[in-house]
N, C-alpha and C positions, 0 to 999 in steps of 0.2 A: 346658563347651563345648556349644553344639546339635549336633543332630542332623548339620545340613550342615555343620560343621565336623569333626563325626567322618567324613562320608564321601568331602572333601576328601583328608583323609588315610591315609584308608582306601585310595584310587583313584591320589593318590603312585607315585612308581616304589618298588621296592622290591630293586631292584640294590644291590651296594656301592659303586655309584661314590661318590656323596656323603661317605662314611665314607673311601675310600683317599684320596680328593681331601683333602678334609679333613686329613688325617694328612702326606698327601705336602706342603702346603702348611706344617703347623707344620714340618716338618723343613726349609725351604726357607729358612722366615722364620731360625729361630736359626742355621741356617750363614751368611747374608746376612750378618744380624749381627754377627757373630765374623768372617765375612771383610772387611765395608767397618767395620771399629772404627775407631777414634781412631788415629792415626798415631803418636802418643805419650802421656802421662802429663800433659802438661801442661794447665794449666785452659783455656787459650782453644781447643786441640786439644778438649777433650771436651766443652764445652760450648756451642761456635761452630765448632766444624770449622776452627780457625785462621783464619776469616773468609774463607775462599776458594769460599764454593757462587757457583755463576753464578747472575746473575736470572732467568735460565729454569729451569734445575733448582731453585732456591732459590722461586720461582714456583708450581710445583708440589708441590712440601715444603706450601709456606704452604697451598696450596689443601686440601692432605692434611689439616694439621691444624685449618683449620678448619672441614672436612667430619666427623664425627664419625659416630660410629653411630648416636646418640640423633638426632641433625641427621636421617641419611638416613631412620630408623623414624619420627622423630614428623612430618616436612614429609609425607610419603608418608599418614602414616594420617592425619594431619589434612584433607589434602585429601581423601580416601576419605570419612571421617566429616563432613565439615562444605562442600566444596566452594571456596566463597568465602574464609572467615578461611585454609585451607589456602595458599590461593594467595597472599594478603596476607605470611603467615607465609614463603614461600617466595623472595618476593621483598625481606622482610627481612633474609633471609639472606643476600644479594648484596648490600644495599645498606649494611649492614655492615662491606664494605670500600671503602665510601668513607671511614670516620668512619677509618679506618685508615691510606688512603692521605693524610689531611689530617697524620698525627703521623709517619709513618715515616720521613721523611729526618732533621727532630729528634731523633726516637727514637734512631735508630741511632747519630746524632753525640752523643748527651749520654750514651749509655749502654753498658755494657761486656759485661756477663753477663746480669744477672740483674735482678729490678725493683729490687730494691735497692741497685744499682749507681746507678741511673737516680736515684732517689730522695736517695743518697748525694751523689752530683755536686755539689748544692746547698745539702744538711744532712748535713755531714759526721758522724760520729757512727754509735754505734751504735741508737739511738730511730729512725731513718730505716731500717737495714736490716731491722727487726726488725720495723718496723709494715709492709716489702716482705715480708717472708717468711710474717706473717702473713695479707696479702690472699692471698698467694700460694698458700696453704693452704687456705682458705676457697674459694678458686677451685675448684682440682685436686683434690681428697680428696672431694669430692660427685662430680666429674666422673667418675672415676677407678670410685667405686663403683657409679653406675648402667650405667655402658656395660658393664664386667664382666657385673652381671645383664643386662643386654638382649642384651650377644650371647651368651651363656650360652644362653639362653629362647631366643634365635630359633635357634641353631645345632642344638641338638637338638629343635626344633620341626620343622625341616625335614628331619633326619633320621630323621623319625617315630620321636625317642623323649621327646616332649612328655607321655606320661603318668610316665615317670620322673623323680622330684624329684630322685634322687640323679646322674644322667644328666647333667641343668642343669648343676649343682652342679660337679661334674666337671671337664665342658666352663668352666666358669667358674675355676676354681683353675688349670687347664692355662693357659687364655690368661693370668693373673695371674701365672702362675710364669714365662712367657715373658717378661711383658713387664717384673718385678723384671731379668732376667737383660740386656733387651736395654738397658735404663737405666742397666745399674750397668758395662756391657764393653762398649758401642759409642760412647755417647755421641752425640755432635748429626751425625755423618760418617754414620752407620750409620744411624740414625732418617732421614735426608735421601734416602739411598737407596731405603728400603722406603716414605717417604711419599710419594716420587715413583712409584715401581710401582704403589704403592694409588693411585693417584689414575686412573692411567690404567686398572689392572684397574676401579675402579670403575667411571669414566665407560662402561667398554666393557661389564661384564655389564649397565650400565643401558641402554646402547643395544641391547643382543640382548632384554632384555626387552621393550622399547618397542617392537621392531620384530614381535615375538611377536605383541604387545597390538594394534598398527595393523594385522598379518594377519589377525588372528582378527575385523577388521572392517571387510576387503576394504582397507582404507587411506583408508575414508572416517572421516574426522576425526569429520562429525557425526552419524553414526550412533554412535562413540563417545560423544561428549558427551550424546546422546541419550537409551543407554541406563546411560549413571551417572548422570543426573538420574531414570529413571525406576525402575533399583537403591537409590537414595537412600531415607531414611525421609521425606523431604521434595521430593517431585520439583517442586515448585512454586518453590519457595526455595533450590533447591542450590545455583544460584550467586548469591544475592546473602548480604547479613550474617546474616542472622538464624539459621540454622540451631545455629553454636555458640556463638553468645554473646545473640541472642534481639534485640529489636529497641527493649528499655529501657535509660534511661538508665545506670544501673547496667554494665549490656552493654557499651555503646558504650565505657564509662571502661576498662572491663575489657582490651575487645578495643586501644585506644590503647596501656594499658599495657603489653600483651604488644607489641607492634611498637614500640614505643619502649626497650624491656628488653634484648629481641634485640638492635634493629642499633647500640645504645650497649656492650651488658655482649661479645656477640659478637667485638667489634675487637680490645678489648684484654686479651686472656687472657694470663698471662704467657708459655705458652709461644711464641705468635704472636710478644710483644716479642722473646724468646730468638731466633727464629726471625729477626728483624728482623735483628739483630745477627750472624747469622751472614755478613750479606752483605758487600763489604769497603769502601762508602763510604755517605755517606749518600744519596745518589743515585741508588744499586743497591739500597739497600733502598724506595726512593719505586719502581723500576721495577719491583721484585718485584712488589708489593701491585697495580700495573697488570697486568702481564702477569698475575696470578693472578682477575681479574675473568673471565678468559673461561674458565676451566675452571669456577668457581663458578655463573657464570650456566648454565652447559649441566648443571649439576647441578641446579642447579633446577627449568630445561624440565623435563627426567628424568623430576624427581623429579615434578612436577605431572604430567605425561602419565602414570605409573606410578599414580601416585593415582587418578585418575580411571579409568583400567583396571582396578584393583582393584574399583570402586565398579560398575563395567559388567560386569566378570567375575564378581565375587565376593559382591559384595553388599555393605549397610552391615550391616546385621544380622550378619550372619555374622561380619562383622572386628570388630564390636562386642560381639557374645559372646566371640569369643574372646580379646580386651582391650578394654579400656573406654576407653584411648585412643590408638589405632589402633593401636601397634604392634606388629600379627601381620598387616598389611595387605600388606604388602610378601612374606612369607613365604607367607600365602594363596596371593594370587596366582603366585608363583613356581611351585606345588604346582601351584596348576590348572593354568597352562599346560604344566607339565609332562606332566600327564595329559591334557594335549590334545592334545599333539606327538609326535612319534617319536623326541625324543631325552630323554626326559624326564631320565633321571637325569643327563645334561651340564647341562640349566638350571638341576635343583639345587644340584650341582656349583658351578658358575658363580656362582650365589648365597649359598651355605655361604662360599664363599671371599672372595667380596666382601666381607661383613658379617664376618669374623674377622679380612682383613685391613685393614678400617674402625677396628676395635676395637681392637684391637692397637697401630697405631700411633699413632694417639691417646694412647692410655695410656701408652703408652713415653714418648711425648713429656709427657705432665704429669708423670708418675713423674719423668721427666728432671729436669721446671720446679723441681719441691717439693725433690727431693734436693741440686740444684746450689742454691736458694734456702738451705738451712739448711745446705749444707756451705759457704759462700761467704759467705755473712753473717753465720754465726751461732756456727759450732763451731769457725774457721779463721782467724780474726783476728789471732791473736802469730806472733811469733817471724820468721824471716828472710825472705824472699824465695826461694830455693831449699826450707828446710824447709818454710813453709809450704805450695806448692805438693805439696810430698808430702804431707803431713798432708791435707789439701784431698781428693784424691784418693783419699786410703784410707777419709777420713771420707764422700765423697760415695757411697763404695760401700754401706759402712754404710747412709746416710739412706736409700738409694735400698730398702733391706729395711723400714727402719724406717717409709717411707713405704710400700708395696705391700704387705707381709703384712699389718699390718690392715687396709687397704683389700680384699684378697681373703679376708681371714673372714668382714668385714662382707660382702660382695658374698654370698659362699655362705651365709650366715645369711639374707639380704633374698630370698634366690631365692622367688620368686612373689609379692613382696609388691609394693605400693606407691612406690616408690622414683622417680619423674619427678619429683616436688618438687624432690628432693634438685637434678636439673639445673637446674632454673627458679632456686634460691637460687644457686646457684653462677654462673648470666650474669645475678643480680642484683646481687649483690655486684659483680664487674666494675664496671657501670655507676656505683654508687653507690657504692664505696670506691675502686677505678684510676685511671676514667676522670676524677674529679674531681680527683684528686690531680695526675694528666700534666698536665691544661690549666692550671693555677693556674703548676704550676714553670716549664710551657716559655714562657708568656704573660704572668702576673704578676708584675712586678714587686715588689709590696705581699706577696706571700707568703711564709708565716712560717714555720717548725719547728711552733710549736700549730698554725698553722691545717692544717702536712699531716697532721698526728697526729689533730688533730679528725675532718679529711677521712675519713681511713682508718676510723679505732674508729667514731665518727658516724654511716658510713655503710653499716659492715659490723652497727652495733647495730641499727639502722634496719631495716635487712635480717633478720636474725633476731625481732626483735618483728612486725613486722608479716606473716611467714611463718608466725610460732607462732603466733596471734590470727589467722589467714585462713580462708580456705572450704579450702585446700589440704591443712590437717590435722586439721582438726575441722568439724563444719556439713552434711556432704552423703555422701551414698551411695557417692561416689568419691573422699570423702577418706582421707587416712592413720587417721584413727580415726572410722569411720564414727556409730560409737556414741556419741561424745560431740559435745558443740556447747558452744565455748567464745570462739568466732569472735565479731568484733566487727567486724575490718577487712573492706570490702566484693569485693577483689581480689582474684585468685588473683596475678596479677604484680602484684609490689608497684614496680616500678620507676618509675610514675609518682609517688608519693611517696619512695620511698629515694632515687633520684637526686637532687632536689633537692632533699634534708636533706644529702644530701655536700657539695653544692655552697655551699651555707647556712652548714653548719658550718664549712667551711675559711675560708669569707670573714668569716665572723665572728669568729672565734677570730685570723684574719689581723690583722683591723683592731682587736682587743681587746691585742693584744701587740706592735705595730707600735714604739711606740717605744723596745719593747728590743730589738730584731732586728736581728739581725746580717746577715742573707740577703738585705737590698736591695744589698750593695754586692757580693756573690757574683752576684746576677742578672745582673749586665754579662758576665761573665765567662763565662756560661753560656748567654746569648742569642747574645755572638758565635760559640760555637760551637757552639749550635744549630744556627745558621741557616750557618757557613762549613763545619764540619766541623775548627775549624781546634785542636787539643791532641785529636780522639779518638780511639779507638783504632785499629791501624792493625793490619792483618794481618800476621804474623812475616816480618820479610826487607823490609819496607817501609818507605824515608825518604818522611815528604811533603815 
């Protein structure tokens, strides 16, 4: 860290409020939890809330989980560090749920749980739930372990105790053991409630900050903008392209691929689909994904106004010593204004909690995705309808360890390291193994069992070659292994090539196996109730 980064935190409040706040919130969140659980034992209670959340609550859930922690740290320090692509990137993240609100009322009518429900519907069998359980992993289990270290790092950054590794650490296995606990005993009831709190705590410590940020510069706008172009390492170019991605063509591919990655892999994560399905028709899940555009876009604003505050408060140097890609920008800034106001330790407060409870429910909710994915598809298949439902149940508890405990030693072992890839592969794969997969079953006619199997392996192989061979793990000063260069692919998102190797793959393998396939005369069957709603599942106590 430089100099002014040590004296940022140096000048910090140094009250306990941040620490009791802190603490007073973990104990809020696990009684929340235990108090809004699951109503019962049964699967569509724990893992759909019995299909009863409203589109407005259920609206705000959505908006929770697609707000992340990595979301709010890297939109915030990208636009601090680069200006332009920040903003681009910011408004990818909104525009993301449009690709969402085009699949949602299908979504909801053709699918039951889990993706491999979805998947199942039309290649019945086990080969479908198991190529759903594995995007589904490939999704959540990178997700799961970067946000652990990010808010691990940022929580005790701001509690000034950023020179203890073991401190991190800590604060990282505490949120980890929360959020095992809150996956495996509340289920999707429980998770609904605290992603609606978080969303609104969020929205509001970002408006107390923003409103910090537009005092501290009398409330003229351009005297803002003014001096984060003249804080910038580039005050000439800060808001056009060139700052992080440079103005060759190489660049420009680069910078496409990232905003095509985002607002394709973003949509469809599996727990969003879960989350789809909690609603009780297909309708109410097309109105969630609407009503959830206005909390997202205001998250955005936010998040760009916060950016750019950081870059006029704080500096790019500064947020760029102290991470190399941005995120301690968000936390910086938090620190100075705290030191510049009279309530200081409430801002940090205010911030500590924001970001834990960012993180937190996020993770509960993929924890949720992965456990009810391999207890539902995979370990709970025989036997009756009554037992298996128990069976289901005690195993989803299991998964739910089985997935979070490694996922929080890896997190405690990664503390201080390199670990943002990990998210870039994770809304890669989305794009190029889910997204291809949904449009072929709910659209295609012609598709097959190989071509969704291709789809899937294809596009999640795709994805890991062209991530291991990138500038992202070899090649460059900020990569995973600085020291070595083994790179060959020019990308760091590879999504503009993985995406359409999924898409390739499934239609070819589709049209290579076409005339033994049995799945064009299932398609009818499948499209009428796509499109009516008319055999899907229906919330407990409901005749249609």
């Amino acid at each position: 860290m430089t100099d002014r980064t040590d004296q940022l935190l140096a000048a910090g409040p140094t009250s306990a409020i941040p620490l009791v706040a802190f603490l007073l919130v973990v104990c809020c969140v696990v009684l929340m939890y235990l108090m809004y659980g699951a109503d019962s034992d049964g699967p569509a209670d724990v893992y759909v809330a019995g299909r009863s959340v409203r589109p407005v609550t259920n609206a705000l859930a959505l908006a929770g989980d697609h707000i992340s922690v990595i979301t709010l740290m890297t939109t915030t320090g990208l636009v601090t560090l680069s200006g332009y692509d920040g903003m681009a990137l910011a408004v990818s993240t909104a525009g993301s749920l449009g690709v969402l609100l085009l699949l949602a009322q299908p979504l909801r009518n053709v699918g039951e749980f889990t993706l491999g429900d979805t998947l199942g519907a039309r290649f019945p069998g086990s080969s479908a739930r198991i190529a759903g359980t594995v995007a589904t992993l490939c999704f959540c289990l990178p997700l799961i372990v970067v946000q652990l270290v990010v808010a691990g790092a940022a929580v005790t950054f701001l509690m000034g105790l950023s020179d203890t590794g073991a401190a991190a650490q800590v604060c990282t296995a505490l949120i980890g053991a929360v959020m095992i606990c809150a996956a495996s005993l509340s289920g999707m009831r429980g998770n609904s409630i605290l992603q609606t709190i978080k969303t609104v705590v969020l929205l509001v410590a970002m408006a107390v900050l923003a409103y910090q940020v537009l005092d501290a510069f009398g409330w003229n706008v351009n005297q803002l903008l003014h001096a984060a172009a003249r804080n910038s390492t580039d005050p000439a170019h800060y808001y056009e392209r060139s700052p992080l991605h440079g103005a060759g063509a190489t660049d420009a591919w680069s910078q496409l691929s990232m905003l095509i990655t985002m607002i394709l892999g973003a949509a469809v994560g599996p727990h969003m689909l879960m989350r789809l399905n909690a609603a009780d028709r297909g309708d109410s899940a097309r109105r969630t994904v609407t009503y959830a555009v206005g909390p997202v876009a205001v998250f955005c604003g936010l998040a760009i106004l916060l950016g750019f505050g950081a870059t006029a408060v704080v500096g790019t140097e500064t947020v760029r010593a102290a991470d190399p890609d941005g995120l301690a920008a968000l936390p910086l800034l938090a620190i100075q204004l705290a030191s510049d106001g009279t309530a200081g330790g409430l801002t940090i407060a205010l911030t500590v909690s924001m970001i834990f409870l960012t993180s937190l429910t996020v993770v509960a909710a993929l924890t949720l995705s992965s456990a009810a994915s391999l207890a539902h598809d995979v370990f709970a298949r025989g036997g009756g309808r009554d037992r298996r439902a128990t069976t289901e149940m005690r195993t989803l508890r299991w998964s739910a360890i089985a997935v979070g405990a490694p996922a929080v030693v890896l997190a405690v072992a990664l503390e201080g390291k390199e670990v943002t890839f990990l998210a870039q592969f994770a809304i890669t794969a989305a794009a190029a193994a889910i997204l291809p997969t949904l449009v072929f079953e709910l659209f295609w006619s012609g598709y097959t069992r190989a071509g969704m199997l291709w789809s899937v392996y294809g596009g999640l192989a795709s994805c890991v070659v062209l991530q291991m061979f990138g500038p992202a793990v070899s090649g460059s000063a900020t990569s995973v292994l600085p020291g070595a260069d083994f790179a060959w692919f020019p990308l760091e998102a590879t999504g503009l090539v993985s995406v359409p190797v999924g898409f390739l793959a499934g239609w070819a393998a589709s049209l290579m196996t076409a005339s033994r396939s049995k799945a064009r005369g299932r398609y009818k069957d499948l499209e009428k109730r796509a499109l009516t709603g008319a055999g899907a599942a229906d919330p407990p106590g409901r005749v249609r």
